[in-house]
N, C-alpha and C positions, 0 to 999 in steps of 0.2 A: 773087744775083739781079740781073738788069740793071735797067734804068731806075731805083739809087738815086740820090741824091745823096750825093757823097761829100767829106768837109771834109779834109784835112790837118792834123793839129795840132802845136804842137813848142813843148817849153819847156823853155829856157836858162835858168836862175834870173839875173835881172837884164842882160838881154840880147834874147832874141825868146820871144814867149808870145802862143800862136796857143791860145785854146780854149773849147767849148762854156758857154755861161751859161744855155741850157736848150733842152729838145728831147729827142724822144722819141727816143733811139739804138738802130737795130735789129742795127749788127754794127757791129765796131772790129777794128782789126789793129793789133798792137802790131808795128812797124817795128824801135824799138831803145828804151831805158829813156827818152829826150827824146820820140821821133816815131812817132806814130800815124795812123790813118784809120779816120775813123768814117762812118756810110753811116744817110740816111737815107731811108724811105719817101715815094716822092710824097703831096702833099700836108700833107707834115708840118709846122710853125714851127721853126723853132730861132733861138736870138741866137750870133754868130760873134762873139770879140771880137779883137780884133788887138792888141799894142802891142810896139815894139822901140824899143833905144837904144844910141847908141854911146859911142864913148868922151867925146861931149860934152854927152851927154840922149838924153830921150828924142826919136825920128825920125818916129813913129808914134802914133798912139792913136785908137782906131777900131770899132765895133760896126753890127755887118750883122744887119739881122734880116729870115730870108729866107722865104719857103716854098719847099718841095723841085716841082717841077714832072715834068710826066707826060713820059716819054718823047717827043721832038718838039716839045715846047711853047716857044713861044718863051720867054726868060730874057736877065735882066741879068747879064754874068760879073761874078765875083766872083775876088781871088785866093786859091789853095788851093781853090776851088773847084771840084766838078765834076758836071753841065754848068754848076753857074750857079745862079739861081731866081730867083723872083718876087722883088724889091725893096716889100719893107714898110717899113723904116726903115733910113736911111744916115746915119751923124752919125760927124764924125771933130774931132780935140779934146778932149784931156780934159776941160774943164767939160760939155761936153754929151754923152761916153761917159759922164760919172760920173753927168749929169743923169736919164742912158735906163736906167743899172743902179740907179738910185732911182725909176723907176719901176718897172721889175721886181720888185724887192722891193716896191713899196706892193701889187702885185697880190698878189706869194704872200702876205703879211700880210692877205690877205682867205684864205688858205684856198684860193686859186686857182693853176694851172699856166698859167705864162704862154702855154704853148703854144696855149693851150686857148682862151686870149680872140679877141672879135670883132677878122678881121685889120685891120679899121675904126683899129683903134684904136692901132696901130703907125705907121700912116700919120700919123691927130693928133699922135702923141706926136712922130714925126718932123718934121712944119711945124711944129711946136710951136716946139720949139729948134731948129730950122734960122733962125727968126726972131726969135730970144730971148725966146720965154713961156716962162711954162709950161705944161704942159700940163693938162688935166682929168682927175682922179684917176678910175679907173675904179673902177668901185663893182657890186657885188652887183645892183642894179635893173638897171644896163646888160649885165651879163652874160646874167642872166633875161632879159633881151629877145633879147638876139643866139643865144642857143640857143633860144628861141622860131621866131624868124625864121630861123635855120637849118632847123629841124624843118619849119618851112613848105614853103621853098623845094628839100627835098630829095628 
C-alpha cells in the first residue's frame, strides 16, 4: 500500500543498530538476516533509535520519535526514512537517548502503549532534556484526559 511510512533497519552486533523501540508495524521485508524494512500506517507513533561505532566508540546515539504522515503532508526527513514524518521528539546523546528510553518504559509500566499516549507529550519529554530536566512522568489521569479530548475533537 502507498502513502506508508517506511524505516530501514540493520543490525551489526557492536557496530550499526538502526531499530523500532515501539509502534504499530503493519509490513516488514526481511532484505537479508542484518536488514529489513518495516512500513507504517499514516498517523501512526513510533520511536526510531539509531546508534553506530567505529573502531574508536561509539559515532552515534540517537532516538526520533515520529508520527507517520498522510501522503503529501509536509514532514521533517529523517535518515532511513521514508518520506520523513512529524518530529515529536529528537534527542541525540546517550544520556538523553537513555533519559527518553526511561521514559518509555515509565509509560508501558503504567500498562500503557507508548504509541498510544497524548503526542503532547513526546514534545515535553523532548524540551525536557534538550534543556536538562526532567521530564513529567505521564500518568494514568493524563491519559484519561487526552483520550477524552481526543474523543472530543474527532
Amino acid at each position: 500500500m502507498s502513502g506508508r511510512t517506511t524505516v530501514d533497519l540493520k543490525w551489526i552486533e557492536g557496530r550499526t543498530e538502526r531499530w523500532i523501540r515501539f509502534g504499530r508495524i503493519v509490513q516488514e521485508t526481511l532484505h537479508s538476516r542484518s536488514e529489513s524494512t518495516v512500513g507504517f500506517d499514516p498517523g501512526a507513533i513510533f520511536a526510531f533509535v539509531r546508534w553506530a561505532s567505529n573502531d574508536y566508540g561509539t559515532v552515534e546515539s540517537r532516538i526520533d520519535i515520529l508520527r507517520a504522515v498522510l501522503p503529501g503532508e509536509r514532514c521533517s526527513t529523517v535518515p532511513h526514512i521514508t518520506p520523513g514524518g512529524e518530529m515529536l521528539l529528537r534527542l541525540s546523546g546517550w544520556p538523553k537517548v537513555e533519559a527518553a528510553l526511561l521514559a518509555i518504559d515509565q509509560i508501558e509500566a503504567l500498562g500503557l502503549a507508548p504509541e498510544g499516549v497524548c503526542p503532547d507529550h513526546w514534545r515535553h519529554v523532548h524540551n525536557r532534556l534538550t534543556t536538562g530536566l526532567d521530564p513529567r512522568a505521564y500518568t494514568e489521569l493524563r491519559h484519561d484526559a487526552w483520550l477524552k479530548r481526543r474523543a472530543v475533537t474527532a
